[in-house]
C-alpha positions in Angstrom: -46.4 0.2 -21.6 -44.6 1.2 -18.3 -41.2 2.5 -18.9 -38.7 -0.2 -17.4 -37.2 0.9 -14.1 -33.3 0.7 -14.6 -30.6 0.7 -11.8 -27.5 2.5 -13.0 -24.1 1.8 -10.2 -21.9 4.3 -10.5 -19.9 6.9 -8.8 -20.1 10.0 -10.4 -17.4 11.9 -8.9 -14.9 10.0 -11.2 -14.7 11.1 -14.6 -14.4 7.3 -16.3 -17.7 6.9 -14.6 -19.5 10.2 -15.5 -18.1 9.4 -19.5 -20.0 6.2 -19.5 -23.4 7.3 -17.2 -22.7 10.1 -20.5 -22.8 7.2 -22.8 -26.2 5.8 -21.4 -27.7 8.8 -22.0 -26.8 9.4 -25.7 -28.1 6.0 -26.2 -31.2 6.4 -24.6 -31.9 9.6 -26.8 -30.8 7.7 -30.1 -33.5 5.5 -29.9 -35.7 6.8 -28.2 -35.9 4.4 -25.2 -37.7 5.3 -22.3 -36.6 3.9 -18.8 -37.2 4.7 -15.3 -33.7 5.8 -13.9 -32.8 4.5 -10.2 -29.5 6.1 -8.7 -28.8 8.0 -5.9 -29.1 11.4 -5.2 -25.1 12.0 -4.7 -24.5 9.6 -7.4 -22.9 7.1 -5.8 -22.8 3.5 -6.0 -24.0 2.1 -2.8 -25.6 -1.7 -3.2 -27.6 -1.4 0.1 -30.9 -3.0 -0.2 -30.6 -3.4 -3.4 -31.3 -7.3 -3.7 -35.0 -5.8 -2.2 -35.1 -3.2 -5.0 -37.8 -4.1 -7.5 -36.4 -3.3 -10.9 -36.2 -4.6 -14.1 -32.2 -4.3 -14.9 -29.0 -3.0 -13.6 -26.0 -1.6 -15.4 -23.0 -1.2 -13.0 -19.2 -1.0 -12.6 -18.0 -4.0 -11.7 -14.2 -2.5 -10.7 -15.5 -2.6 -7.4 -15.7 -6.3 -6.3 -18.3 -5.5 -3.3 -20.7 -4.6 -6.3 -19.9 -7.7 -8.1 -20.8 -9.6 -5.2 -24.2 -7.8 -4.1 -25.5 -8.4 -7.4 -24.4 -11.8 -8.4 -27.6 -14.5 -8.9 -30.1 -11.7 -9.2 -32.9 -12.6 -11.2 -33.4 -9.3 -13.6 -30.8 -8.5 -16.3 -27.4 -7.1 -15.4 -24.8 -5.5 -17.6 -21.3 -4.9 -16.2 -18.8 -2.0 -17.4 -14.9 -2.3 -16.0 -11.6 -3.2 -16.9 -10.3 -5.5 -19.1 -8.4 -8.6 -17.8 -5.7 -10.5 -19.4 -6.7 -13.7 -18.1 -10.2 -13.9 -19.4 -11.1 -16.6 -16.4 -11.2 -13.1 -14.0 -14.3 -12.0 -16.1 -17.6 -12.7 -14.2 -19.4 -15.3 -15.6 -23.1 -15.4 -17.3 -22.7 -11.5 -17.2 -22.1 -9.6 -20.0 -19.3 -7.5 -19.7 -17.9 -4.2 -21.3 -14.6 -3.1 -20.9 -12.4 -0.8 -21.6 -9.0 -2.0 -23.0 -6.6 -1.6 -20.5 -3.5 -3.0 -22.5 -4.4 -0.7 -25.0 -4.8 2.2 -22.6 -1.0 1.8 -21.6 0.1 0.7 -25.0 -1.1 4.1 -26.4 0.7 6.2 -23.8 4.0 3.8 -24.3 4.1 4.4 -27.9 3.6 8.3 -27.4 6.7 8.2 -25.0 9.0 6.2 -27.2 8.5 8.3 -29.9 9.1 11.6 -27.9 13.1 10.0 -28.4 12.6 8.7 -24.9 14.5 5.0 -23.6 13.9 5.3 -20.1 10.2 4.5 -18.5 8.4 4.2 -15.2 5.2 3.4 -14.4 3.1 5.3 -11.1 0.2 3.2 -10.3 -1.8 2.5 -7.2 -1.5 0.4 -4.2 -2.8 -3.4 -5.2 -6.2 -2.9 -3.2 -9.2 -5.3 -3.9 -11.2 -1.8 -5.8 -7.6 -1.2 -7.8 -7.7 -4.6 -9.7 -7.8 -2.4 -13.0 -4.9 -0.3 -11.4 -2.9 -4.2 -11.2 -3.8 -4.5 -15.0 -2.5 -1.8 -16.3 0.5 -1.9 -14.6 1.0 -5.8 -15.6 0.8 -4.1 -19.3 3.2 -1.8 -18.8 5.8 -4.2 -18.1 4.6 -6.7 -20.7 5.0 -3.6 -23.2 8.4 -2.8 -21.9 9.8 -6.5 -20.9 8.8 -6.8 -24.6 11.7 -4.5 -25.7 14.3 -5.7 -23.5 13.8 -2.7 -21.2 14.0 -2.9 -17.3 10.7 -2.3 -15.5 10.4 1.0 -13.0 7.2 0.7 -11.0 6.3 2.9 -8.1 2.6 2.5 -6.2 2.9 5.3 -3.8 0.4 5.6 -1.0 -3.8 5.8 -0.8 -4.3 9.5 -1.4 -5.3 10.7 2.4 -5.3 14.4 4.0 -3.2 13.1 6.8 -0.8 11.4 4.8 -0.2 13.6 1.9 2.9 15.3 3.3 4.6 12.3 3.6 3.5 10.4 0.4 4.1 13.4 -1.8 7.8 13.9 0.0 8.0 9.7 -0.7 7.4 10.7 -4.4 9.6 13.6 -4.8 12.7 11.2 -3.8 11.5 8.2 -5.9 11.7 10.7 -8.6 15.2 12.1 -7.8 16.0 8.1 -7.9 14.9 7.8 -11.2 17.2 7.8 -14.6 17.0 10.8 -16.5 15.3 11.6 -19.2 12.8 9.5 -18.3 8.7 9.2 -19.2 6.1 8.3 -16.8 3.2 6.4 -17.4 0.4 7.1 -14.7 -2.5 5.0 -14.0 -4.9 7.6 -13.9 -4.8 11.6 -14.6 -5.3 12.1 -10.8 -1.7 10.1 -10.3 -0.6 12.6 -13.1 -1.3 15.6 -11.3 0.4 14.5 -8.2 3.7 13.7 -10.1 3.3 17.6 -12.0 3.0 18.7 -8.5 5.7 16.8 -7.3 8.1 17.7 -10.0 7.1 21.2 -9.5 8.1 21.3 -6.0 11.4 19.4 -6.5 12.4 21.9 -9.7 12.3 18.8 -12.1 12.0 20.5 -15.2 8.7 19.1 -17.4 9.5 17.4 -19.9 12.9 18.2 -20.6 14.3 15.4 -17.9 10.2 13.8 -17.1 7.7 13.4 -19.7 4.4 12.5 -18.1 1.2 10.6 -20.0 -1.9 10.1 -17.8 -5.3 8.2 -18.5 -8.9 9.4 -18.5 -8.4 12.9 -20.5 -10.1 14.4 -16.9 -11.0 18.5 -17.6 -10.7 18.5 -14.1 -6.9 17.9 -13.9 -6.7 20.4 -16.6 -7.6 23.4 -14.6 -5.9 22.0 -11.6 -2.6 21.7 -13.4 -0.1 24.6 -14.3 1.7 22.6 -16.8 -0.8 20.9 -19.5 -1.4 17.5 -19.6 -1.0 14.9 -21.9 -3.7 12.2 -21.3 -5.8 9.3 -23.0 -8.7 9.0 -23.8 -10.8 6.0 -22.8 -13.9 5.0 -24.9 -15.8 5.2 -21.8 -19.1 7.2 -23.7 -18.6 4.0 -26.3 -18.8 1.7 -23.5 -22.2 3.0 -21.7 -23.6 3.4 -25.5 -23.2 -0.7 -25.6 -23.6 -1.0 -22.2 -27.3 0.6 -22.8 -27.7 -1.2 -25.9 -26.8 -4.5 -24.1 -28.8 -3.9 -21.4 -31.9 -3.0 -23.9 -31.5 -6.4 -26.1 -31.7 -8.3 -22.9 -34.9 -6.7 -22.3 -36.6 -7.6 -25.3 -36.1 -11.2 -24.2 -32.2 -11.4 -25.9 -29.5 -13.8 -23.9 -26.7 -12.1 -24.0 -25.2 -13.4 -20.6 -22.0 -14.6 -22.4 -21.4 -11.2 -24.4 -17.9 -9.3 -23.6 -17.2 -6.2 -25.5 -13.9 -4.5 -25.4 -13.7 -0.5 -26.1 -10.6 0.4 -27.4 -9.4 4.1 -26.6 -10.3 6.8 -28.8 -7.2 8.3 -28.8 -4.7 10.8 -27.3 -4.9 14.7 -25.9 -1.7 15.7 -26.4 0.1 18.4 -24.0 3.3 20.0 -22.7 4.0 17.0 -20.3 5.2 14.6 -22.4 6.6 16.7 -25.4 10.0 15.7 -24.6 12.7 17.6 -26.3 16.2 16.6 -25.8 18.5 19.5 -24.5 21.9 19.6 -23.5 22.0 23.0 -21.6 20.3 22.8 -17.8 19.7 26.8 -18.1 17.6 26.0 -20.9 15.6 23.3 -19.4 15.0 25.3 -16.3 14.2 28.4 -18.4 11.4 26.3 -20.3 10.5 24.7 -16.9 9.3 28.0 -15.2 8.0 29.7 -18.2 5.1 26.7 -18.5 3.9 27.1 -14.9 4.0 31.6 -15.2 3.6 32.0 -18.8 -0.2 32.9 -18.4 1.1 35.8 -15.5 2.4 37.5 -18.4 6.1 37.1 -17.5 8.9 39.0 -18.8 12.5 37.7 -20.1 14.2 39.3 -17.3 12.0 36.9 -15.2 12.8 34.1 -16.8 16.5 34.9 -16.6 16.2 36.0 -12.8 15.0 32.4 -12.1 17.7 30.0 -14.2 20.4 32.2 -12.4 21.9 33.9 -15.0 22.0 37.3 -16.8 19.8 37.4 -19.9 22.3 38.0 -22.3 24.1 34.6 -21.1 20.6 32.8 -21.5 19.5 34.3 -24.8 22.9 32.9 -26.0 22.3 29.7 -24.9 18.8 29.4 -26.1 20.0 30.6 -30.4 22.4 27.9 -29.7 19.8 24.8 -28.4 16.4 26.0 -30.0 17.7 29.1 -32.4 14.6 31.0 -31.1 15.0 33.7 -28.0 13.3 33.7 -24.8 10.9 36.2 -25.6 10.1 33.4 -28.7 9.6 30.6 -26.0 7.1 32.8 -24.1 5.4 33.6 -26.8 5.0 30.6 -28.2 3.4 29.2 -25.0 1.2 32.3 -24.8 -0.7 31.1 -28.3 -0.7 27.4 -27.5 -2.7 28.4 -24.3 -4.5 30.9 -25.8 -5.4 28.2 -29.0 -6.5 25.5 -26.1 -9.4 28.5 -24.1 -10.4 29.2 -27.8 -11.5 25.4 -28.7 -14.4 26.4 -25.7 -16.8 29.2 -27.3 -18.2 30.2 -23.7 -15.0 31.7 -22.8 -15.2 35.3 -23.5 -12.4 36.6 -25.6 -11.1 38.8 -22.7 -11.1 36.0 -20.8 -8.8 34.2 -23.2 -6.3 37.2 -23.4 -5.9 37.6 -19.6 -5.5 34.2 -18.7 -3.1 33.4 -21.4 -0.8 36.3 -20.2 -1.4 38.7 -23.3 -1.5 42.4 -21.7 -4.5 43.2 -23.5 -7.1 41.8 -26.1 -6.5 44.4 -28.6 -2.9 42.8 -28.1 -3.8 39.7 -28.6 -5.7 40.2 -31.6 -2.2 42.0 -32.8 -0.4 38.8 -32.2 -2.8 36.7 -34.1 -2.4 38.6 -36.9 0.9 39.1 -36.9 1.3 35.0 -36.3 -1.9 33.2 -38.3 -2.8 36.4 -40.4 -6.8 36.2 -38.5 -8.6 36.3 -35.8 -8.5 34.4 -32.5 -12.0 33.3 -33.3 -11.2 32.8 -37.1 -8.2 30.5 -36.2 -10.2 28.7 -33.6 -12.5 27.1 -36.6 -10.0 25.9 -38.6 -8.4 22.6 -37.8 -6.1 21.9 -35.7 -2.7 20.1 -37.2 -0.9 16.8 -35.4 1.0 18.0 -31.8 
């Protein structure tokens, strides 16, 4: 038999998209399943012609309402992936439909936040465009989660990301956050809305997260690199979703109706970082100490440094951090050295020198030292034994 030619709707170049095209992929090796793969060569979703395209089924995101449309009362099989809706009438109907649970997306990163000793909490979503409707639901759950607890609601939606309006949006978002009560956690929509408040409280010297915690969605690898403080972030079941979207797709194909199926992925979980490991201190040479050591620890910065930055002499701020966090400065940096140094290990390809440089150790024979000293083995030795709760 001829392998069925499948449509896949997507646009690669975001990673909730990429996670569930992923998804697709393991489930088509599981079984064995052989299908002729349609998308284009940029791998975006564009639905141009494609009521002429002769194919046997389509899986497609459905955030994006012009692709809801194009393929609405097609005669061959379609599965849709998106967001979940609180009002189940949004849903499209006679399509089955898997989503990812966007109440539980926000619910996840809520709970993180309260129990960092946090009580106030802001959520930075999007502008409410007609592609953003999962951007609307997940702020309509953060203040569901927090009008729950009797807390007031802080929203902000910022501007559409644009090269010519960046100056101005980010200086809009620096000031909302000057506005805001402190501490504080934020809640953002997406990882990419994440980076722009790390980058934002970098340039307005808002210590991270002594006075803002920040929690993203989508666990992007991307943002990672991009970001000089570490990001917390969760983690959608996206790979989950285009494993049932696949499977979904494949019943249908053997003759199943499935046309009133609607699957809800729960997240797998949380990545937890720096941002949004709020701990509470009283001394604003402390917080600023911690502040810059995050962004420079991997330059291999000295105490001195550190104490050069807050203002102070260094005897003043060692004092100041045995009385907030009994440890010294040198401590702090070192600490922040391993956790980064831990993180490059969990990825074998990077060389060991590698690991040392970019995790501000002078040396590997140095870092080899410290790991001894600290963990009594190896980097590599350490790096296969698991990993306890952040």
């Amino acid at each position: 038999m001829s392998p069925h030619r499948i449509a896949l709707l997507f646009n690669a170049n975001k990673v909730y998209d990429r996670q569930i095209m992923t998804g697709i992929g393991n489930y088509l090796k599981s079984t064995r399943v052989v299908w002729d793969l349609f998308m284009e060569e940029d791998f975006r979703s564009r639905t141009i012609d494609i009521r002429q395209w002769l194919g046997d089924g389509i899986i497609a995101d459905f955030d994006d309402p012009s692709v809801e449309e194009a393929l609405s009362g097609l005669p061959i099989p379609v599965v849709a992936v998106g967001g979940s809706y609180a009002d189940e009438s949004r849903y499209p109907a006679r399509i089955p439909y898997i989503a990812t649970d966007n109440g539980e997306l926000v619910r996840l990163a809520y709970d993180h936040l309260i129990k960092q000793g946090l009580c106030h909490f802001a959520f930075y979503g999007l502008p409410p465009l007609a592609g953003n409707r999962w951007a609307q639901e997940r702020e309509q759950a953060y203040e569901q989660a927090t009008g729950a607890d009797g807390i007031a609601s802080i929203t902000y939606r910022g501007s559409p990301t644009s090269a010519g309006g960046w100056g101005r949006a980010q200086e809009d978002l620096i000031a909302w956050m000057h506005s805001l009560p402190k501490p504080i956690g934020i809640i953002a929509v997406t990882d990419a809305r994440a980076r722009q408040l790390l980058q934002a409280c970098i340039a307005a010297d808002i210590p991270v997260p002594e006075q803002v915690a920040i929690v993203g969605i989508d666990n992007d690898q991307m943002v990672q690199l991009l970001s000089r403080i570490p990001l917390t972030s969760v983690i959608q079941g996206a790979e989950e979703m285009g494993h049932r979207a696949a499977q979904t797709l494949h019943q249908m194909l053997r003759g199943g109706d499935l046309s009133c199926t609607r699957i809800v992925v729960p997240p797998v979980g949380l990545s937890v970082h720096a941002s949004s490991l709020h701990q509470p201190l009283k001394s604003p040479h402390v917080m600023r100490a911690c502040h810059y050591i995050r962004q420079y620890v991997h330059l291999g910065i000295k105490s001195e440094q550190v104490a050069q930055y807050v203002g102070i002499s260094r005897t003043v701020l060692e004092e100041h951090f045995k009385r907030e966090l009994n440890k010294s400065v040198h401590d702090m940096i070192l600490e922040h050295k391993l956790e980064m140094a831990r993180g490059m290990l969990e990825d074998a390809s990077i060389p060991l020198a590698d690991v040392a440089v970019r995790s501000g150790f002078t040396s590997l024979q140095y870092m080899y030292a410290v790991f001894r000293r600290e963990y009594n083995c190896t980097p590599r030795e350490l790096a296969k034994m698991p990993r306890g709760p952040a």
